[in-house]
N, C-alpha and C positions, 0 to 999 in steps of 0.2 A: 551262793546266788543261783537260781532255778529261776526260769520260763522268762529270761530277755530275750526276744525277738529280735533280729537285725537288724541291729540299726538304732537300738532301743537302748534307753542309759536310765540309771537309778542314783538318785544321790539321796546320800545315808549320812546320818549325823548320830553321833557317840557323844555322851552328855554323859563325862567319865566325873567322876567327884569332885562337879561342878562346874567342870573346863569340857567346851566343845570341840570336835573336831568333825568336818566332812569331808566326804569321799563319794568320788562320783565312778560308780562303776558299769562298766560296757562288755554287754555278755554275762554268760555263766558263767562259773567256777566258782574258786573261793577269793577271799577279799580281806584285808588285813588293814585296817585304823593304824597311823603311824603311833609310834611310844611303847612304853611300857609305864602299868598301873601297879601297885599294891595291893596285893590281898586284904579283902576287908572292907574294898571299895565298892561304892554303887555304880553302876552301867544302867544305860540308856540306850537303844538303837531304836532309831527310827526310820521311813523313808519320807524326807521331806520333798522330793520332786521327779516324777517319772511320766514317760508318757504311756504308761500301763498301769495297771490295779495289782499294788502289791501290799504283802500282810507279812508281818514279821515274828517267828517264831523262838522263845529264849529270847527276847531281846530286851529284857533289863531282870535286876537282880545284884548280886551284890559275889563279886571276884572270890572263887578259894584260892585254892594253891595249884589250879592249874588254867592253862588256857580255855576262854568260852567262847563257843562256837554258835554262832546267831544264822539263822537261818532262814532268808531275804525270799518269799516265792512271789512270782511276778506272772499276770497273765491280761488278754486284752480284755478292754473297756468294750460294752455292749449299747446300745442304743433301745429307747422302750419307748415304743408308738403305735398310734391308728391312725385314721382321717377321719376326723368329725366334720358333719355336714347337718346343714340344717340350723334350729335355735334353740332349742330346750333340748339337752342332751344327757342323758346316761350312760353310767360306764358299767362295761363288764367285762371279765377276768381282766382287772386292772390291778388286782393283789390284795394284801401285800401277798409277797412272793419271792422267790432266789432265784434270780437268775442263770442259767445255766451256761452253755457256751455256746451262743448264739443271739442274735437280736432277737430282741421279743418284738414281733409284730401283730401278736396275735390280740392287742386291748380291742374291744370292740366299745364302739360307742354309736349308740344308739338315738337320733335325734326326729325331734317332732316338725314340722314348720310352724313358725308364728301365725296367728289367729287376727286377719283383718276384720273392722266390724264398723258398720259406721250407729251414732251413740246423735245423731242431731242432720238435722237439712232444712233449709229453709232459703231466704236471703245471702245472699255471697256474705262466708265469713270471713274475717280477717285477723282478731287477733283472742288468744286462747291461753287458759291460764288452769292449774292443777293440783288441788290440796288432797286429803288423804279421804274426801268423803264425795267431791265430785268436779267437775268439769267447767269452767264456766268462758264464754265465749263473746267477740261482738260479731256485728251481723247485719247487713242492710245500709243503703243510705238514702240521702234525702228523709221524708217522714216515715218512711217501711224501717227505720234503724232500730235495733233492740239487743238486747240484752242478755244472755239465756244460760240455762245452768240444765245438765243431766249428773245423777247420781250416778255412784261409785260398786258396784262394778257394773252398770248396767240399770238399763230403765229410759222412762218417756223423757223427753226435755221440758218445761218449764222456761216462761221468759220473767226474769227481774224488772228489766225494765222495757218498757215500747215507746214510740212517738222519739225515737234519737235521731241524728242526723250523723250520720254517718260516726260509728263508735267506733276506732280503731285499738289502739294500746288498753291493755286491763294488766291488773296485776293483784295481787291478793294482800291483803295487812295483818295483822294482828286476829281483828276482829271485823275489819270491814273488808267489801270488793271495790277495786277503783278503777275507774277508766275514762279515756278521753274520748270524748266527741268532736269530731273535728269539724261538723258540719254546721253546729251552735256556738264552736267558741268555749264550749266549759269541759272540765273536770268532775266527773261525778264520782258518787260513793255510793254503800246502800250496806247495811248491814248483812254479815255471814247466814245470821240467826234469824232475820225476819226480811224480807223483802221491804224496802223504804228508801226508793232512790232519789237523792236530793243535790243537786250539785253545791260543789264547794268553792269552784272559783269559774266566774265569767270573763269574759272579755280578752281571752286566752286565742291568741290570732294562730288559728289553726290548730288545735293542740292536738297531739298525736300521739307519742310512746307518753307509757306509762311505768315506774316501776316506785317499790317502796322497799324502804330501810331508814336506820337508825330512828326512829318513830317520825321518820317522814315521808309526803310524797313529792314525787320529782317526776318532771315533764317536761317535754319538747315542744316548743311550738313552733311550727313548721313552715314561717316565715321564708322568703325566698328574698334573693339578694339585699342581705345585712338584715333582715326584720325576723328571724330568727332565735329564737331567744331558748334557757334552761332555766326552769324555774322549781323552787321548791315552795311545801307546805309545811307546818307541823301536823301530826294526828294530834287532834282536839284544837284548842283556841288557837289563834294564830291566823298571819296573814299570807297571802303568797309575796315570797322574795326570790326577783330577778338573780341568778346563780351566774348567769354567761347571757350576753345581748351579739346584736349585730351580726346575727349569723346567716350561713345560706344552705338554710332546709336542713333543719334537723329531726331527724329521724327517729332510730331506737335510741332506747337510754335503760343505764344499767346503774347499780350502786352499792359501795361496798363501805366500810365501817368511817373511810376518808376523806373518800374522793364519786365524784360523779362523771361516767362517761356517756358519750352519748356518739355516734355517728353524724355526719350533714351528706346527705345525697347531693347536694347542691355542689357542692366543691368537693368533695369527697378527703375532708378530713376525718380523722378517730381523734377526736380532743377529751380533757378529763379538766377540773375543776373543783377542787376543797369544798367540804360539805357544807360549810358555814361560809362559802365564798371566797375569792382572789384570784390569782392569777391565774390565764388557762393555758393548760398544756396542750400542746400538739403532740401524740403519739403516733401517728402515720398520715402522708399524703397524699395523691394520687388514687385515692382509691373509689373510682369513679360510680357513683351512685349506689353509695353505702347503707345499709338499711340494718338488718338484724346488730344484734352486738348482745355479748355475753361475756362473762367473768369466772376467775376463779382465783384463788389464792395469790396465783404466780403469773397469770395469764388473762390480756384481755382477747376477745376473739371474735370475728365479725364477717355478713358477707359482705360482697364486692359483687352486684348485681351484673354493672356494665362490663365488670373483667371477668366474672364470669369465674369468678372465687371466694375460697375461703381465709380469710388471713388469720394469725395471730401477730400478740406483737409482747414483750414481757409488760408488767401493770406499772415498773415504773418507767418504763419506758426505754429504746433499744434501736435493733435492728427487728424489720416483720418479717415474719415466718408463713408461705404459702405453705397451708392446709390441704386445698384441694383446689384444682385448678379443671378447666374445661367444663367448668359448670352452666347448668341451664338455664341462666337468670335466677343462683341464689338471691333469697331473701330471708326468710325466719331462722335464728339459731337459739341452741340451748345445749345444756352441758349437764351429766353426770358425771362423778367420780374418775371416770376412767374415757370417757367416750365425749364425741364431737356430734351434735346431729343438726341438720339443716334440711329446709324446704327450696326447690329448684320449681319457681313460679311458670317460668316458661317449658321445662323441659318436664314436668306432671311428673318428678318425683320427690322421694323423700333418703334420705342418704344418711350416712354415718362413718366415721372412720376415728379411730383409739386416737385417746391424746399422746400416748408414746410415738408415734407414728411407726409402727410397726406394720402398719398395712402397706402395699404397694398402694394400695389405690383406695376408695372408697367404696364401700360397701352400698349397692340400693335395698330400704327396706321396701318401700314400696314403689311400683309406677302406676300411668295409666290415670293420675290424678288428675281433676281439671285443672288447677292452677294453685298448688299449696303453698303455703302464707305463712302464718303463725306455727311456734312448733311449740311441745313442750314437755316435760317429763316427767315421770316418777318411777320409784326403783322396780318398778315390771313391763311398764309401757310407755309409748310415746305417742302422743296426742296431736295433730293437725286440725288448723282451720281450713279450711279449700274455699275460695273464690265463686267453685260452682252450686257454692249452699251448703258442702256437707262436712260433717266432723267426723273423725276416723279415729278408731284407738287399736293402735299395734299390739299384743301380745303376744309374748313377748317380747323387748324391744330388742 
């Protein structure tokens, strides 16, 4: 044995003709496995556990007729790093390479800052939604309400629809856009492909979030104490079916292959509801005028305006998990693969932080906003409504 350090132990395992034995040795010198083998036998040495970087020389092979001598060298473990700063980042002299004896400190990583831009301005926007060819947004209340879409990666805006009364929740289908008006009462749609906005259901007391799955859509309407309802469509014929009644002020709503959740500002529950209807769950309380809400596999996720956070809670339901706390009047959330982002209405920002929760704290990608609302993403950027009229897209996010 060569290059233990004080203090330092190696334990060695002999995988003699078939039969194990280990031996934990401390220090240099030499080292002897108890027994004796037969000539003709195969050997194994290895080192199964050190707290150094050790490589073993001679150490399998097959006994002659005399002793074999394996030879264990041991030296320390290095560290390989930079500080990346910045969003879009390149690496240089990052390897591959051998490290010598020394920490390599020397990777350099080279980063750009992301590209704010604003892609639309008009009427206070509120909610915004993002497929792979453009942007589509609501906007305005009372009769100034509309509708509007800007292409992908850049260009003029275009409106769908004009003459709404306050268009809040949008979400995007298959082949159509849908979104609520809260100020008419209806649900409307219009196709991807041609501009033809036509509503689908009236008499929808408030209607508000909007979101689609399983070939349906589902909405909130924003009834306050008990007149609060979730309600579904099918895409094509079909009627709207009350999902959940008697609620107070519901809010976003989200949906996944089962179940529908949905937030209530009003009382500040996160309840969820079978897609096809029955009983409603409760998955968190207290959570005082609750608005955004998001989904993922394993994870439902939402803010908490008046607490002034971010919560999760598991999808079938648990104990909740603060996200981010001391926030500025969160409202709008959304989710990629790996990341948490939200809109901070009062506090004019826009934020992020890993779903591992690896971060100490939240990241800000942007400030300085009038009042951001709606958030939403795709695999380079992240998109906002703002309050004070304008739409913004981060790149990178």
């Amino acid at each position: 044995m060569a290059g233990l350090s004080a203090g330092a132990t190696a334990t060695l395992k002999d995988t003699t003709g078939g039969t194990s034995s280990v031996l934990t040795v401390v220090g240099d010198g030499s080292f002897t496995f108890p027994g004796s083998v037969a000539s003709g036998t195969t050997y194994d040495v290895t080192v199964v556990a050190s707290t150094l970087s050790c490589t073993v020389a001679n150490g399998s092979g097959t006994l002659g007729t005399a002793d074999v001598t394996a030879l264990v060298t041991c030296g320390p473990l290095y560290t390989i790093g930079g500080t990346p700063t910045g969003a879009t980042c390149t690496v240089s002299q990052g390897g591959p390479a051998t490290v010598g004896t020394a920490n390599v400190t020397t990777v350099g990583v080279a980063c750009a800052p992301s590209t704010l831009v604003m892609i639309g301005t008009g009427p206070g926007a509120y909610g915004i939604a993002v497929d792979s060819t453009n942007v589509y947004w609501t906007a305005g209340t009372g009769s100034n309400g509309a509708v509007l879409e800007a292409p992908l990666p850049g260009g003029g805006a275009t409106t769908i629809a004009s003459g709404q009364a306050t268009p809040l929740g949008i979400a995007i289908g298959p082949t159509d856009l849908y979104w609520a008006d809260q100020g008419s009462s209806k649900v409307w749609a219009t196709s991807l492909s041609a501009d033809s906005p036509t509503f689908i259901a009236n008499s929808q007391l408030s209607a508000t979030g909007v979101a689609v799955a399983n070939d349906h859509i589902y909405w909130t309407n924003d009834g306050p104490s008990g007149t609060g309802s979730v309600v579904s469509l099918p895409i094509g014929p079909g009627s709207p079916f009350t999902l959940a009644s008697g609620l107070n002020s519901p809010i976003g709503i989200a949906a996944d292959a089962t179940s529908v959740y949905w937030t209530s500002a009003g009382d500040g529950a996160i309840a969820k509801v079978p897609v096809g209807g029955g009983s409603v769950t409760t998955l968190a309380t207290g959570q005082s005028t609750s608005y955004g809400i998001a989904l993922d596999a394993a994870r439902v996720y939402w803010t908490s305006q008046a607490n002034g956070t971010v919560m999760s809670v598991p999808i079938g339901g648990g104990t909740t998990t603060v996200v981010a706390s001391g926030q500025s009047g969160p409202v709008g959330i959304a989710l990629d693969a790996t990341t948490i982002y939200w809109t901070n209405e009062t506090g004019g920002t826009v934020m992020s932080i890993p779903k591992s929760g690896g971060a100490a704290s939240p990241s800000t990608l942007a400030s300085g906003q009038g009042g951001p609302i709606g958030i939403a993403v795709d695999s380079t950027s992240a998109y906002w409504a703002d309050m004070n009229g304008s739409v913004m897209q981060l790149t990178p996010k």
